[in-house]
N, C-alpha and C positions, 0 to 999 in steps of 0.2 A: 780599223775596227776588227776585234775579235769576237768571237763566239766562246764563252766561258761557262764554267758546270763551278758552281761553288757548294761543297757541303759542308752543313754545320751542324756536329752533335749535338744532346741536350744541353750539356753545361751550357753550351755557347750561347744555349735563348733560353736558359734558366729563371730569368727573370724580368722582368718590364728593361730596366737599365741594358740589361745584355740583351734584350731582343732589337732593341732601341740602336743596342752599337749596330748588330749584323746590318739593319736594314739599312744604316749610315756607308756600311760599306759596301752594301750591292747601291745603292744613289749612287756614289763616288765613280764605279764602273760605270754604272749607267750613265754618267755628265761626262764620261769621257766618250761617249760612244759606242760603247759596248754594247752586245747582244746577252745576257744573264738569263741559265735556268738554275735555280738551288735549289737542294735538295738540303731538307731539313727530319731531325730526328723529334722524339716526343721532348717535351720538355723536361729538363728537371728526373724529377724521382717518379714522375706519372705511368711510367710501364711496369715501376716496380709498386705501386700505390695500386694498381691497376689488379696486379696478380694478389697481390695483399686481399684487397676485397673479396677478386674471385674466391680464395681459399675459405673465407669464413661461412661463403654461403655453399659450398662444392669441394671438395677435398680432390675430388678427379674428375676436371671437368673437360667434357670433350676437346680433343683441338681444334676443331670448326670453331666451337666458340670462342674458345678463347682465343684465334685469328681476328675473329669478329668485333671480341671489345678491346684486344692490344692495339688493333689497328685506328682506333680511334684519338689515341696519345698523337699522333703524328698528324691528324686532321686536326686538330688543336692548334697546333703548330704552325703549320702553313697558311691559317685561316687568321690566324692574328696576327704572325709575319708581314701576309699581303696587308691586310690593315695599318699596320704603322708603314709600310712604305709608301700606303697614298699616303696617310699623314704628312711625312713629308714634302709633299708633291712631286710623287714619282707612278706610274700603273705600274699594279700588278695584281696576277690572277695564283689562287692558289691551285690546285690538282693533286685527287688523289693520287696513287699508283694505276690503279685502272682508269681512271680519266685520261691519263701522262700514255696511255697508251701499253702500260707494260703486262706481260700476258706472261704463265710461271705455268711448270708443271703441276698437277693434282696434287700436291703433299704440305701438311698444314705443319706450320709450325718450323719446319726447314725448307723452303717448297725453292728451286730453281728458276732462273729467268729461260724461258723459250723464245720469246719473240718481243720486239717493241714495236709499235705502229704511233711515232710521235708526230705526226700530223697536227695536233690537235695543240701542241708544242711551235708548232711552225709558225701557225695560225694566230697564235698569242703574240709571238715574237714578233710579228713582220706587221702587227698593229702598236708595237714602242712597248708591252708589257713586258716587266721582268717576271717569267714564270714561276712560282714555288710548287716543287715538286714535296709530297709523301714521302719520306722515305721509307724501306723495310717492310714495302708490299707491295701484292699485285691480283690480279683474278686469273684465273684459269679458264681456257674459250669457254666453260658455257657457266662463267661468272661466281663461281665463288671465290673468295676474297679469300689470299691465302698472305701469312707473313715469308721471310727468308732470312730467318734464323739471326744467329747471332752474328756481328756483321753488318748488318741487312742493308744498313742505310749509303755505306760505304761501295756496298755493294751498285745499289741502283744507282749513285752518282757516277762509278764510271762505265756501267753499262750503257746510261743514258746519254753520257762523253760519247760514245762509240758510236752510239744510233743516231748524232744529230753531228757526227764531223765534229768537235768540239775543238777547238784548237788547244785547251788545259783545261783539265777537271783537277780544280783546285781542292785538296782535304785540307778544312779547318780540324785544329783540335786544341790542348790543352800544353801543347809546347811549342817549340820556333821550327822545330823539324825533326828528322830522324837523327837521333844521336849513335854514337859507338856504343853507346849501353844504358841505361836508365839510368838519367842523370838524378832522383831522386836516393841512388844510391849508389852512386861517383859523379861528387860534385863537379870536379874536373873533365866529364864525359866530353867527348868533341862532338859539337853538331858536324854533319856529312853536307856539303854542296850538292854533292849528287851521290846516287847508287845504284845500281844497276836492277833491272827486274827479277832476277836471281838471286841476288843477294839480297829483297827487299824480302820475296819469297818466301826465304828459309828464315829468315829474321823472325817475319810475321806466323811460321808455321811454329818454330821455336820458342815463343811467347813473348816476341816486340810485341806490344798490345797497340802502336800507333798506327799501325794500318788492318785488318782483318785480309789473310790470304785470300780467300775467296775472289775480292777487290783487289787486288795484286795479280793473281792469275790471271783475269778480265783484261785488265791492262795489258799484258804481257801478251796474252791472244788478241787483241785487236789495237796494238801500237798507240794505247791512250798514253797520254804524257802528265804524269801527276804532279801536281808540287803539294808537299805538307807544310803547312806553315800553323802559323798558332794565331785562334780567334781573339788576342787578350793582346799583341803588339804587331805592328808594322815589321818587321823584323823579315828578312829575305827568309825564304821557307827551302826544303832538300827536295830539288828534283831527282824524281824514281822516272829512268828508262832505260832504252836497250843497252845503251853503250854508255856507261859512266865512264869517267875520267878518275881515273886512281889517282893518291896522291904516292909520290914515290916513296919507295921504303914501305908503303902501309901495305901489308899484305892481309891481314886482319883488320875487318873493314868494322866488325861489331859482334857485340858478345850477347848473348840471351840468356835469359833462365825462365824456366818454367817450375812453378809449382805443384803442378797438378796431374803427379806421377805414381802409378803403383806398380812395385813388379812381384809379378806371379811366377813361380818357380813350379815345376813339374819334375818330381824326382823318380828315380828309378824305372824309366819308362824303356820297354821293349826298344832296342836300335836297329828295326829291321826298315825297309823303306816303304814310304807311303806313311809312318807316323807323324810329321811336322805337316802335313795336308792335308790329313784326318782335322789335327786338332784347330790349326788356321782354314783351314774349310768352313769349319763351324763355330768361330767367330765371327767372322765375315759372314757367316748367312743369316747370322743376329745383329749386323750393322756395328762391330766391336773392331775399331780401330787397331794395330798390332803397331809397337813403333820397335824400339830396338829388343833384337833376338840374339840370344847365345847361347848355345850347345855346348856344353864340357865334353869330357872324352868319354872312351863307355868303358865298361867293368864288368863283368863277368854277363856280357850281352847287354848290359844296363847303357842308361844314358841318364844323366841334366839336362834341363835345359829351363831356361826364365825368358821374360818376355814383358814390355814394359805396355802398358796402358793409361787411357785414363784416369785418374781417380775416381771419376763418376762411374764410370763401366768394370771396376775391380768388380765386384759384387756380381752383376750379371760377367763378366768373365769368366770368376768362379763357377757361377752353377752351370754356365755352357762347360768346361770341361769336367764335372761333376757327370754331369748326363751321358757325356762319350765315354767313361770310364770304362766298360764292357768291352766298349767297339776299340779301346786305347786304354790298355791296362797300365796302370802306375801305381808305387808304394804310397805317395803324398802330394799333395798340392799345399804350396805355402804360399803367403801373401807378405806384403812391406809395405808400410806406407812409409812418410816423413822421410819422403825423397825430393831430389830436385834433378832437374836436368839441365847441365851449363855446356852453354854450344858458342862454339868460334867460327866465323862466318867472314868469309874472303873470297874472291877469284881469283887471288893472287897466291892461294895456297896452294895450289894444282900443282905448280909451277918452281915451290921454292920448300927444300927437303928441310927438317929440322920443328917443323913448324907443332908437330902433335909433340914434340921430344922437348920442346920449352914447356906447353901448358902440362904438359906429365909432372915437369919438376917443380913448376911453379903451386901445382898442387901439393905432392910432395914436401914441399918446405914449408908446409902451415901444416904437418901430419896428419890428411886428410885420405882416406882409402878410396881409391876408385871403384866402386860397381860393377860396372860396367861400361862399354866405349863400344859407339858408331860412327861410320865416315863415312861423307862424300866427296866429290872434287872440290866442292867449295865449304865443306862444312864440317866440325867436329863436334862431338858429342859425348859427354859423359853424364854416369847419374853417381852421386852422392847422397852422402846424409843433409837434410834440408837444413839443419843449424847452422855451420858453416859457407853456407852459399854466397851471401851477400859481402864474405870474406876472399872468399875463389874468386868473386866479378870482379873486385878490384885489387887483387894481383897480377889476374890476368890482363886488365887493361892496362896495368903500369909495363908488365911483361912485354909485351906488343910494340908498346910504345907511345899507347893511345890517348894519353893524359895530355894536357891541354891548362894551360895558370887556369888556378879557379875563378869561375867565375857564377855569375848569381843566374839561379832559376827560376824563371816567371810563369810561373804557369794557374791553371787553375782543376776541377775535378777530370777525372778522364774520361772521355766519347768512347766510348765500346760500340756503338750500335752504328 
């Protein structure tokens, strides 16, 4: 007998039918003898049906409150869940986040996990009930209800792994597992058996959209062992843990792209020292992410230099280094959008020379200009024009070697939360 954490996004209980399958499949566990807590997302379109409303009556409505009525989508959830699995003839109890014992720092809206006290989890379980947990919230010790951002739900299911021993915190989602790149755009894409917490990491910091890093990191700090699999088949799912098993030859375990890139340029800026701490001081003390950075050479005391960010945060970027202009004098600030960012992700790159000097050419040979380029031990990184992109992922995965006979993709809407 195990102890298992199942989570299932919206798609998965989208509807009476798909609510109907999940609870057939936590029964299924449960006749086998298993111990079940799942953790469930809002249903459907209701978080975003949710904001919709708020806007028409409130154009900027507090985050308290809107903690207060988002968090409701997912008590929906769990409350009808539990329902059809007695239907069946199976117990089970649903719980909120703070019921479930989970306790989050004061910050609404993106708020952190501090402490879980699942007791109240134990107590369900050692009476035959399969627990249904809220996912994507918690209260803070003197109880207000806060949510955990985007993620969220991914999030509490393996934190909740961690706090109850969990033997696997299984993620449902809308495919069969982690593939080498989005199979919606390389049919051919290889599901992975396994991959390692590092690699799952940068996949998911990189814009794999099937796991949220946050819930990757968790794992990785407290030794949870995930399997992704897909709510919609039976189909073996990609164990993410410490030590994956490479397949030989594959140095390049998967490829990402990200959308949602703008880079900011800073022209003609004094090169004297303490200028790149001025200006990254004061992003960072506005909460403005900085991902790849690059300096040109200087000119008569002059410097370049650009800097890649959000798309959402271009704008506030902008007026933060607008306002240090005095304190950091510069001739121009420029902006870009209708970028992208395509990243090669391996453990086996560290280790085998050649490997930036293929994806260089393989760009190259479709007359694509490179940007800009960052690296790690397990990771490369470039930004391009966004046209092109969907062209780069699958060259580069033929480049690799990553291609696989096509075969069909089942899937259904994607779990973000």
């Amino acid at each position: 007998m195990s102890l298992i954490v199942m989570k299932f996004g919206g798609s998965s209980v989208g509807s009476t039918e798909r609510m109907q399958r999940v609870a057939r499949r936590i029964a299924d566990y449960k006749e086998a003898g298993h111990d079940v807590v799942v953790v469930v997302s809002a249903m459907g379109d209701t978080t975003d049906d949710l904001i919709d409303q708020s806007k028409l009556l409130n154009a900027n409505p507090q985050a308290r409150e809107m903690d207060m009525l988002l968090t409701v989508g997912e008590q929906i959830s769990v409350s009808l869940l539990a329902m059809t699995i007695d239907a069946i003839g199976h117990k089970a109890m649903s719980l909120t986040g703070w019921q479930a014992g989970i306790e989050t720092e004061a910050v609404h809206g993106n708020a952190r996990i501090t402490d879980i006290r699942p007791q109240r989890i134990f107590d369900a379980l050692a009476t035959g009930h399969a627990v249904i947990v809220a996912g994507f919230q918690g209260a803070t010790a003197t109880g207000e209800i806060t949510t955990l951002g985007r993620g969220g739900s991914d999030t509490t299911a393996v934190a909740l792994a961690a706090a109850i021993d969990a033997d696997v915190c299984e993620i449902y989602t809308d495919v069969d597992g982690v593939y080498s790149t989005d199979p919606r755009v390389v049919k051919c894409a290889r599901k992975l058996d396994e991959i390692s917490y590092d690699e799952m990491l940068e996949l998911a910091n990189l814009g794999a959209a099937v796991l949220h890093p946050r819930a990757v990191e968790y794992a990785k700090n407290y030794n949870v062992k995930l399997v992704v699999r897909s709510s919609f088949t039976h189909n073996e799912g990609t164990i993410v843990k410490e030590d994956a098993v490479m397949e030989q030859g594959m140095v390049v375990r998967g490829i990402a792209y990200d959308k949602n890139v703008a880079r900011i340029s800073i022209l003609g800026v004094e090169d004297i020292p303490g200028v790149l701490a001025k200006v990254f001081g004061a992003l960072a003390s506005q909460g403005i992410d900085v991902d790849i950075i690059v300096q040109s050479g200087t000119q008569d005391g002059k410097a370049d230099f650009a800097f890649t960010v959000s798309l959402n945060d271009k704008d506030d970027a902008i007026a933060v280094v607008e306002r240090i202009r005095a304190e950091v004098p510069y001739r121009e600030v420029t902006s870009e959008e209708n970028l992208v960012k395509v990243s090669i992700v391996g453990a086996g790159m560290v280790s085998n020379p050649g490997v930036a000097a293929k994806m260089f050419k393989a760009i190259y040979d479709l007359g694509i200009s490179i940007k800009m380029v960052t690296t790690s031990e397990i990771r490369l990184s470039v930004i391009i024009a966004a046209e092109p992109a969907q062209d780069v992922v699958r060259a580069l995965h033929t480049a690799y070697g990553l291609d696989t006979a096509e075969q069909a993709f089942v899937g259904g809407p994607q779990d973000r939360r």
